[in-house]
C-alpha positions in Angstrom: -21.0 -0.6 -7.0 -20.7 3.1 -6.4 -19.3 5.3 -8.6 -19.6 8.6 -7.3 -16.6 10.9 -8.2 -15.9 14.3 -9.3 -12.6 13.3 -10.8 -14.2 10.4 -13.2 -17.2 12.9 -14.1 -14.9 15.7 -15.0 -11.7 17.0 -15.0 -10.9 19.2 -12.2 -8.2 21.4 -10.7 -6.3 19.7 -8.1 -5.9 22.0 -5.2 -5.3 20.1 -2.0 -2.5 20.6 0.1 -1.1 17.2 1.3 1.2 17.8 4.8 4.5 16.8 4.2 4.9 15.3 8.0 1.7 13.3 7.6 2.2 11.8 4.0 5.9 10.8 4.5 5.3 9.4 8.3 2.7 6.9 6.2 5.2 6.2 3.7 8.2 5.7 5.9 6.2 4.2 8.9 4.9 1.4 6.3 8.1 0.6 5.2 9.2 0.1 9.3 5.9 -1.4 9.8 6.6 -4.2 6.9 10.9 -4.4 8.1 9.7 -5.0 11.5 7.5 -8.0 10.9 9.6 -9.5 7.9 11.7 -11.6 10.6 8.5 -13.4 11.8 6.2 -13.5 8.9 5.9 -16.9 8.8 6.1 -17.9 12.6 3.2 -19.0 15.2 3.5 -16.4 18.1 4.6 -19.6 20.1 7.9 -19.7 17.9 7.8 -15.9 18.2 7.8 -15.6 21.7 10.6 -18.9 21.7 13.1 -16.9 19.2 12.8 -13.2 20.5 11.5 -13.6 24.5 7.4 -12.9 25.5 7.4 -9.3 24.1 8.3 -11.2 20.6 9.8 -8.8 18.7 10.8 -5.0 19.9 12.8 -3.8 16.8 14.1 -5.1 13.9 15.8 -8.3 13.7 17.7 -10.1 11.3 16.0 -11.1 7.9 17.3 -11.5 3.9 20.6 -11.2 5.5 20.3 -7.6 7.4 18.5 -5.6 9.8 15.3 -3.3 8.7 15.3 -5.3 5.6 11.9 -4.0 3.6 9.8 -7.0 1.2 7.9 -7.1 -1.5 4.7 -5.3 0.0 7.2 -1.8 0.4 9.0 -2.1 -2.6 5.3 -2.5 -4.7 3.6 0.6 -2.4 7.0 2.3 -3.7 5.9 1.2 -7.4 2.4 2.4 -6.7 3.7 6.0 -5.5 5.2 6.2 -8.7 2.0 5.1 -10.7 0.9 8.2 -9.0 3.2 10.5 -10.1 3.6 9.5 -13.8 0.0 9.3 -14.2 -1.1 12.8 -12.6 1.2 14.0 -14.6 -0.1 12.4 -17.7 -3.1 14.3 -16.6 -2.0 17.3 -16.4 -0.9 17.1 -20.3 -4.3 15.3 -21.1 -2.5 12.7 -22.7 -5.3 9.9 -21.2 -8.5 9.0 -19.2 -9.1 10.1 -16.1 -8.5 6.7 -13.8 -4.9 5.7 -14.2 -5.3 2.1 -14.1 -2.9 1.4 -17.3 -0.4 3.1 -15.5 -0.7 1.6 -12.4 0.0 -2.4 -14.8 3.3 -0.4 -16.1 4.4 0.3 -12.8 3.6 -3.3 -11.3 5.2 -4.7 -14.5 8.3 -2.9 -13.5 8.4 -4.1 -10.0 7.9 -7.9 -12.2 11.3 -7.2 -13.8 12.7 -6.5 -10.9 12.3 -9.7 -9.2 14.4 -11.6 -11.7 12.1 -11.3 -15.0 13.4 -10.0 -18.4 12.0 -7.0 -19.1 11.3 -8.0 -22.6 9.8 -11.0 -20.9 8.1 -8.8 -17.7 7.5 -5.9 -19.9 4.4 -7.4 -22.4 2.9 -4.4 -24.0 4.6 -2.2 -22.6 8.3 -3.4 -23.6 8.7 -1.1 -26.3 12.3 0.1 -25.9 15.3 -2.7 -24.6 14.8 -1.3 -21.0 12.1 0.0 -18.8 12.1 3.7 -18.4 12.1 6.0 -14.9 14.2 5.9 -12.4 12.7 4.0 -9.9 12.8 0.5 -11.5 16.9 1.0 -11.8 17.4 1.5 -8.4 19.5 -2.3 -7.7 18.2 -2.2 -4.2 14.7 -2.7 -5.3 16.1 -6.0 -7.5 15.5 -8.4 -4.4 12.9 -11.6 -4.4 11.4 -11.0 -1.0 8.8 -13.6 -0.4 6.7 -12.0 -3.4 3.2 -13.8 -3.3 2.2 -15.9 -5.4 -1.0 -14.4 -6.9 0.7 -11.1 -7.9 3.6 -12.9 -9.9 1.0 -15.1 -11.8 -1.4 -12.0 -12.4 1.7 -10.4 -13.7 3.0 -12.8 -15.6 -0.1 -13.8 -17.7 -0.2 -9.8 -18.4 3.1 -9.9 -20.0 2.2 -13.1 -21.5 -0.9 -11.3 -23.2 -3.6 -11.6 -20.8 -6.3 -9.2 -20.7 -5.7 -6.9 -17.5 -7.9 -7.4 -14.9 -10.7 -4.6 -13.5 -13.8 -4.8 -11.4 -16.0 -6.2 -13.7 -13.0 -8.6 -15.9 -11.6 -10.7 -12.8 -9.1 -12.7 -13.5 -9.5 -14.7 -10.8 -10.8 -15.0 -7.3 -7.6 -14.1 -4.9 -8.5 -11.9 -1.6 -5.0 -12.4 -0.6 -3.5 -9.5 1.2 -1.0 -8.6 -1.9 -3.6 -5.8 -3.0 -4.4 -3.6 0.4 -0.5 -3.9 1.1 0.6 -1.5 -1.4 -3.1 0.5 -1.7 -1.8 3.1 0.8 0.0 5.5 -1.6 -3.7 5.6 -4.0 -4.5 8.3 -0.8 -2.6 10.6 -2.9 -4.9 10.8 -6.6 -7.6 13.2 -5.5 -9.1 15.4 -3.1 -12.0 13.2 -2.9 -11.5 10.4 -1.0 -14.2 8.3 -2.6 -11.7 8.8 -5.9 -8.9 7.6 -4.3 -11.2 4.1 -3.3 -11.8 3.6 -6.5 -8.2 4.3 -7.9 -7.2 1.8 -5.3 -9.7 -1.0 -6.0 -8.8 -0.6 -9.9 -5.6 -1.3 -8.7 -5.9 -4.5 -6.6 -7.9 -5.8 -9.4 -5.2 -6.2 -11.7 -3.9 -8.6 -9.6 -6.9 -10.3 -7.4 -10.3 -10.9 -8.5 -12.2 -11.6 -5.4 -13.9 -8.5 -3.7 -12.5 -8.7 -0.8 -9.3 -8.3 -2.5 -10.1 -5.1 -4.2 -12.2 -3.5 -1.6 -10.0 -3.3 1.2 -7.2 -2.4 -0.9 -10.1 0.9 -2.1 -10.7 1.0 1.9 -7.2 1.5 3.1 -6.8 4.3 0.5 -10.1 6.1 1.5 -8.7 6.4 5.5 -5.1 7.2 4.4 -7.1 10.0 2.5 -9.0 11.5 5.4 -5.6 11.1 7.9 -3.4 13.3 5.3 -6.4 16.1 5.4 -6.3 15.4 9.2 -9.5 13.4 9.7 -8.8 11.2 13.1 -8.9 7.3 12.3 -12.8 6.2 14.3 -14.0 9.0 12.0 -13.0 7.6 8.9 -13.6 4.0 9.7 -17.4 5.1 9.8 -17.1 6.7 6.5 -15.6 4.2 4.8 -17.8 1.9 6.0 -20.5 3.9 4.5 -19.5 3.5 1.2 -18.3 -0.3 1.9 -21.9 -1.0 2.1 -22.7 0.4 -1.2 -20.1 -2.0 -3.0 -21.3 -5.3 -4.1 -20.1 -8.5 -2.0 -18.8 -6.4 0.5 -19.8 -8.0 3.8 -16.5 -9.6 4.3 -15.2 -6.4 4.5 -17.8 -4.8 6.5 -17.5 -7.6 8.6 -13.8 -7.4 9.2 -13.8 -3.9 10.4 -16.6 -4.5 12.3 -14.9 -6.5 14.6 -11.6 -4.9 14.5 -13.4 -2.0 16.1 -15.1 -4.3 18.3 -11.8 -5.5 19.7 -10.1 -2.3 20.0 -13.0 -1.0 22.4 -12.4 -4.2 25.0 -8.6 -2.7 24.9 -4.8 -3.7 24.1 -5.5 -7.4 22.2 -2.7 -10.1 23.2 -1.7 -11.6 20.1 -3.9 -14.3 21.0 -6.5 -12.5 20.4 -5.4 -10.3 18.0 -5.7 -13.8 16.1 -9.8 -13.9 16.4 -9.1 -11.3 13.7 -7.0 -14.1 11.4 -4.0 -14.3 10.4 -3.8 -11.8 7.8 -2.9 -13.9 4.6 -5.8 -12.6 2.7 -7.3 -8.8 2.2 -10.0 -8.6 5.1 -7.9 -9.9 7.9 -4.6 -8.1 7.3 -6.8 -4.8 6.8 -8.7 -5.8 10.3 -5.5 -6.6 12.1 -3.6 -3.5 10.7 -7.0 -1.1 11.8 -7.5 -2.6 15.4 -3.5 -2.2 16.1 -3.5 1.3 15.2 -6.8 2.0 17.1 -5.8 0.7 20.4 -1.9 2.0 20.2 -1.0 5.0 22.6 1.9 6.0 19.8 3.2 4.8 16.2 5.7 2.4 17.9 3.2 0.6 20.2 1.0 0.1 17.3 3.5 -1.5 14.6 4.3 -4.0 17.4 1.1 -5.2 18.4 1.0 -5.4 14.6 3.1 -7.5 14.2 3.5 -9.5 17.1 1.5 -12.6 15.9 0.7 -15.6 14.0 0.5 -14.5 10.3 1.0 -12.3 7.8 3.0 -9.6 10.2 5.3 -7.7 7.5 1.5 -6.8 5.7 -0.5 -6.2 9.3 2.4 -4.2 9.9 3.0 -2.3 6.9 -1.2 -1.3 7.2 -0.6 0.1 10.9 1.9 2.0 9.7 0.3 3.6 6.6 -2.3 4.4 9.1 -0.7 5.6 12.4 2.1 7.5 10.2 -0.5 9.8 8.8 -1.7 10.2 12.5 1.4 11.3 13.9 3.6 12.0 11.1 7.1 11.6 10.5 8.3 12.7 13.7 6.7 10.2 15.5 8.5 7.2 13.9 11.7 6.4 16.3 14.8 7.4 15.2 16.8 4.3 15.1 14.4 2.4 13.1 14.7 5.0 10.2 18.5 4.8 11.0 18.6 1.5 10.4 15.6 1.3 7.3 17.0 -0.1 4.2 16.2 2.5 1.3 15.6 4.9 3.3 16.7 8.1 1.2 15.1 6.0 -1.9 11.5 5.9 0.0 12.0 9.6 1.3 13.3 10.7 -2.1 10.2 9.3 -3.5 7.9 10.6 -1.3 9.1 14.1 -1.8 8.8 13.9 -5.4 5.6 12.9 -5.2 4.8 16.4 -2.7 6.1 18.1 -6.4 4.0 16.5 -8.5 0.5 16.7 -6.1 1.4 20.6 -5.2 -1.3 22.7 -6.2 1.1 24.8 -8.1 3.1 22.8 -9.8 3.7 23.2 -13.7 6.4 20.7 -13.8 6.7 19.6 -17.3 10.6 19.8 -18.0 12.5 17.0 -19.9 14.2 16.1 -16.8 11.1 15.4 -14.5 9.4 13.7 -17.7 12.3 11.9 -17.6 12.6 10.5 -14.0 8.5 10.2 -14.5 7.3 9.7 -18.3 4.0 10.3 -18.1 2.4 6.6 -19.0 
């Protein structure tokens, strides 16, 4: 694998300026991405097109008992931002390595708790006090099961049980299922190298699935959020990322799966038919390739999340990945009103967001007790 990073070979200043409109239009238009195709996750387009007309779905519908209901893959992404935050700013006091792995398992064993597990339970080496600390995790909002996958809560589990945590070379098993790439969006943030923000992403699917093609499209989605926040248009980073896909052991399945999502965006618009040469998006490659072709061939952010999610699959994930993407194309503003009207969490995901636009500012010096206390640093 390639390891080629100025932030693991040395500590350096972090000076990039990350646009507001482009870094919370990928948050937000992720979150509307993943509400949008909760109602019809589990449906064939057939029962799609039988429940909601032949456009399928053209905003939110009803699911877990409300409209622009989020799941599991936003409220993670939302623990992952936070990871983000609490673990620059463990850097910036030196209190730990470089690559914020550890972090990342305390944030994802949070987001356990949350989903109906003790902490002292959920917590495992990291239950020290009688509750979890931050803010985030105390949010009640959050404390919804939302069709959680099944990989994730076992990973997690057998870490709170005492299992060694999983990295790229300790796999703990051999899951590509989409539950990694879904919530890799937010890793855009750690560096101003995008090849450290891969790698920060693939440490972080690997705590919870084994197989490459888990890990590396998580690392993948990461690397293009990256170069769309510095304002790098989506066919150019695709190439580059491919680039260093190709360097990565086992990563032809990754390879392959953009490949062909490019492949299909060049013949045009896909019908969901199509779309479904792709797969259906249950595990890492396909949702990653459905997610890339939608936003390719899309005319705008709201043409994009349907296509997205207009088929037979995995449509709150494909979603949720056209939206990370085509948000940090066209920002905020491009994200119609009424589905942020209507987003549940809304101020919590903005509020989040922002925070982390403190902590990533090149001048910040934040170390007061109360940001330490909204993000301890570990």
């Amino acid at each position: 694998m390639a390891l080629r990073s100025r932030y693991v070979d040395g500590d350096l200043p972090y000076d990039r300026v990350i646009p507001a409109e482009r870094w919370l239009g990928s948050l937000l238009a992720g979150a509307v991405g993943d509400a949008l195709g909760a109602p019809v996750e589990f449906l064939s387009t057939h029962e799609i097109r039988a429940r909601f007309g032949p456009d399928g779905v053209t905003g939110y519908e009803e699911a877990y008992g409300g409209r622009g209901r989020i799941t599991d893959d936003t409220q993670m992404a939302l623990f992952t931002v936070e990871a983000m935050i609490r673990g620059h700013l463990g850097r910036r006091l030196m209190f730990f390595e470089q690559q914020p792995a550890s972090v990342v398992q305390h944030a994802y064993q949070r987001w356990y708790h949350t989903q109906g597990t003790p902490w002292h339970q959920a917590g495992g080496s990291y239950a020290m006090e009688a509750e979890p600390d931050g803010w985030l995790v105390h949010e009640r909002g959050l404390h919804h099961r939302r069709a959680p996958g099944a990989t994730v809560l076992t990973a997690l589990k057998g870490f709170a049980g005492g299992a060694e945590r999983g990295t790229l070379s300790h796999k703990i098993n051999d899951s590509k299922g989409c539950g990694a790439v879904m919530r890799a969006a937010p890793c855009a943030l750690w560096s101003e190298d995008p090849l450290d923000s891969f790698v920060v992403a693939a440490q972080a699917g690997a705590l919870t699935h084994g197989h490459p093609s888990g890990y590396l499209t998580a690392g993948a989605l990461a690397f293009v959020v990256h170069r769309l926040l510095d304002g790098g248009d989506l066919p150019t980073a695709l190439t580059e990322v491919r680039a260093e896909l190709v360097t990565w052991e086992d990563s032809e399945e990754t390879v392959q799966a953009l490949d062909e999502a490019v492949s299909m965006a060049e013949r045009g618009k896909p019908s969901p038919d199509m779309l479904a040469k792709l797969g259906g998006g249950w595990v890492g490659e396909e949702a990653l390739a459905i997610g890339v072709c939608a936003a390719l061939v899309a005319d705008n952010l709201a043409e994009g999340l349907l296509i997205a999610v207009n088929h037979s699959g995995d449509s709150d994930s494909t979603g949720a990945i056209c939206g990370n993407l085509l948000g940090a194309v066209h920002g905020l503003r491009s994200i119609p009103a009424e589905w942020l009207e209507e987003l549940e969490l809304r101020e919590v995901i903005e509020r989040l967001g922002r925070d982390a636009l403190v902590e990533f500012s090149p001048a910040n010096s934040l170390t007061d007790p109360s940001w330490r206390e909204r993000y301890p640093a570990w």
